[in-house]
C-alpha positions, -999 to 999 in steps of 0.1 A, spaced: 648 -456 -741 660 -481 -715 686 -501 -719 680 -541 -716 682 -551 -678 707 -573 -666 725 -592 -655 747 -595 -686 768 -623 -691 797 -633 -713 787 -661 -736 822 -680 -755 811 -682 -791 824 -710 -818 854 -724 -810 885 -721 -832 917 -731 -825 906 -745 -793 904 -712 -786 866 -685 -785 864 -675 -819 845 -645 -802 818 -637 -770 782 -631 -770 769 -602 -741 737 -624 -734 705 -621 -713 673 -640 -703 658 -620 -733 686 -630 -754 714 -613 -774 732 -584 -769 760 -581 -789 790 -602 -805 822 -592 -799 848 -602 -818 885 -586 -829 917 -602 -839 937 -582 -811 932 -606 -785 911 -585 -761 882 -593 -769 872 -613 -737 884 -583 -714 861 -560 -736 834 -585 -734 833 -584 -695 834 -547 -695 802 -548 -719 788 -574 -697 797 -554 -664 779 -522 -679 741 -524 -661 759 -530 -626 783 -507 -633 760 -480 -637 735 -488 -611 764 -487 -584 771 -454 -599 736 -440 -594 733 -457 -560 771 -439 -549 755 -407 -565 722 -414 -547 736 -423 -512 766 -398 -511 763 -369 -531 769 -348 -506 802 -363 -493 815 -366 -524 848 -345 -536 832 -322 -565 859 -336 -590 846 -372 -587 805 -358 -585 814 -342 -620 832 -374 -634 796 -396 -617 771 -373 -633 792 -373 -665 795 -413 -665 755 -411 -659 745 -390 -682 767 -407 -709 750 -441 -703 716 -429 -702 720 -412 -736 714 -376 -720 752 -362 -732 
């Protein structure tokens, strides 16, 4: 199974305090996820969620493009990341 395409964004949900209660991960075809904690870091793990789809196709392009040039430490740690995102760990 595919995972939604992107581009993600980071939505700011109800505010509270004058401050986002929380963040929606939204696309054209609608929600993601909600993320919401009470530790404060919930923005920063919001743009991580959101950053996910390009994060992964720069990864397959780097794996694509220079495979071959690549120090076998950091082609383990790519095929790894890969793997783990496409649900084939």
């Amino acid at each position: 199974m595919e995972h939604t395409a992107g581009p993600w964004e980071v939505v700011p949900e109800s505010i509270r305090f004058s401050e986002p209660y929380g963040y929606t991960i939204d696309t054209k075809e609608g929600h993601i996820t909600f993320i919401h904690n009470d530790h404060g870091d919930q923005k920063a793990n919001a743009r991580l969620i959101a950053a996910a789809p390009d994060l992964l196709e720069a990864l397959k392009s780097i794996q694509n493009d220079l495979n071959s040039k690549l120090d076998p430490k950091t082609r383990v740690i790519i095929e790894s990341v890969v793997k783990k995102a496409e649900g084939k760990e």
